[in-house]
FIRO-165366 format. One record per residue (C-alpha): residue number from 1; residue in three letters; x, y, z. Coordinates in steps of 0.001 Angstrom, whole numbers, always signed. Example, Ala and Ser with C-alpha at 12.3 -4.5 7.8 and 13.67 -1.06 7.14 Angstrom:
2
(site 1; 'ALA'; (+12300; -4500; +7800))
(site 2; 'SER'; (+13670; -1060; +7140))
// end
This chain:
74
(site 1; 'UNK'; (-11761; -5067; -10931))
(site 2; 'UNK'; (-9297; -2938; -13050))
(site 3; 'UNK'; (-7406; +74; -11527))
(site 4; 'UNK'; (-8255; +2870; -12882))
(site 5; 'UNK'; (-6722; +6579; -13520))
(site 6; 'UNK'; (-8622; +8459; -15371))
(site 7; 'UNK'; (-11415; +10869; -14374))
(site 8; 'UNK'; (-14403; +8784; -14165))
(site 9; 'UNK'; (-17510; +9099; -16428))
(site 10; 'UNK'; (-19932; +9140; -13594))
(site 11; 'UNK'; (-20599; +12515; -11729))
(site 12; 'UNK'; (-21173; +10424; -8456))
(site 13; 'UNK'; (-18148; +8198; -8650))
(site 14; 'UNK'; (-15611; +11230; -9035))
(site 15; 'UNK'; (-17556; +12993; -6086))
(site 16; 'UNK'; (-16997; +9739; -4477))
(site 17; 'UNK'; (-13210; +9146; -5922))
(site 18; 'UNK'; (-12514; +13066; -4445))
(site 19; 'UNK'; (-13963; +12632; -1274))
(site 20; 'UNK'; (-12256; +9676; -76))
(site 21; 'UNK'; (-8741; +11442; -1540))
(site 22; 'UNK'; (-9875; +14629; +446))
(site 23; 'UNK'; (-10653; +12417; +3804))
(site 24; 'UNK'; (-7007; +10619; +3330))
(site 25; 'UNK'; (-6113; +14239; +3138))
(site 26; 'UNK'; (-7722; +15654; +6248))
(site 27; 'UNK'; (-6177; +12599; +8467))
(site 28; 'UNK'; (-2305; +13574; +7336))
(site 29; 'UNK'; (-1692; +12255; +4305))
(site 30; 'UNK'; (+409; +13746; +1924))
(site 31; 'UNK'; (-682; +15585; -1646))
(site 32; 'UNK'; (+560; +14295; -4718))
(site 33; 'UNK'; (+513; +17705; -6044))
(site 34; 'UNK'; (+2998; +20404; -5882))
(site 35; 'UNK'; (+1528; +23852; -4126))
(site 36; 'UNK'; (-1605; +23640; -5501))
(site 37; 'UNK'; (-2707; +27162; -4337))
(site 38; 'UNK'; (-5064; +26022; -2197))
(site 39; 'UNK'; (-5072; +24450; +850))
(site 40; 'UNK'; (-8740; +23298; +1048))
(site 41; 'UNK'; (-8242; +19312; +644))
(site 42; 'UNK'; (-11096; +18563; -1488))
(site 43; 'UNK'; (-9568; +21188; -3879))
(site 44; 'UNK'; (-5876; +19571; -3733))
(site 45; 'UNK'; (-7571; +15959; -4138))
(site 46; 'UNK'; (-9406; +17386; -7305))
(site 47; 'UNK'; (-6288; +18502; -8942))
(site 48; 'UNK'; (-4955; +15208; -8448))
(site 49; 'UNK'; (-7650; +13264; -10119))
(site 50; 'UNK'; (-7565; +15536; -12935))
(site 51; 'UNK'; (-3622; +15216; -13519))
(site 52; 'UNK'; (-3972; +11469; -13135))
(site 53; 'UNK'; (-1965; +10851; -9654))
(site 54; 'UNK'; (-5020; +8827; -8209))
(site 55; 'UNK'; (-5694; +5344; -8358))
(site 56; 'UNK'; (-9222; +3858; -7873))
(site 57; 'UNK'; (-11317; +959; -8723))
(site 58; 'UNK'; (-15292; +816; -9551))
(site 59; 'UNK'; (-16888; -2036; -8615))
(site 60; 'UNK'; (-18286; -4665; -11224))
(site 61; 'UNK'; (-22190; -5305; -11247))
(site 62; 'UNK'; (-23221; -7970; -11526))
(site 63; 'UNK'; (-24886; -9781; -14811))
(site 64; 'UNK'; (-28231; -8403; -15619))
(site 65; 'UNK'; (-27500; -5510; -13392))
(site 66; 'UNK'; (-27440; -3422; -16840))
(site 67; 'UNK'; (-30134; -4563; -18162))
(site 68; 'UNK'; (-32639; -4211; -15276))
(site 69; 'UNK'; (-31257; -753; -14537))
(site 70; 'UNK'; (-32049; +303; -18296))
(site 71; 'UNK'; (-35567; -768; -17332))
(site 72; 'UNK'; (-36029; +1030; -14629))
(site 73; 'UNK'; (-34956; +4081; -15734))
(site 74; 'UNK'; (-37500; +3824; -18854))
// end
C-alpha cells in the first residue's frame, strides 16, 4: 500500500479519511492547521485534507476484485 496525500477520488474514502482525522481530533490531538475559524473538528480535519497535511493509505483489492465489481454494477 502507497501513502497517500492527496484528496481521494472516492466520496466514501474522504468521508472516511475526515472522520478518522476528526475522531483523532475529538480525543486531543493536535490540528495541523493554523486557526482554521472553526472549531468543529470535522471542519478543521477537512481543511487539512484539502491543504495536503494528511497522510492515509487505501487498501489494495485483490485480483479480479475489479473486474467482478464492474459486473455487478452492470
Amino acid at each position: 500500500m502507497s501513502v497517500l496525500r492527496s484528496v481521494p477520488e472516492s466520496q466514501f474514502a474522504y468521508v472516511v479519511v475526515v472522520s478518522r482525522r476528526a475522531r483523532q481530533l475529538m480525543i486531543g490531538g493536535r490540528p495541523m492547521v493554523d486557526s482554521s475559524g472553526s472549531r468543529k473538528t470535522s471542519r478543521i480535519a477537512e481543511e487539512e485534507l484539502l491543504q495536503g497535511l494528511l497522510e492515509y493509505q487505501l487498501p489494495e483489492l485483490p485480483e479480479g476484485a475489479e473486474e467482478k465489481e464492474a459486473k455487478r454494477r452492470k
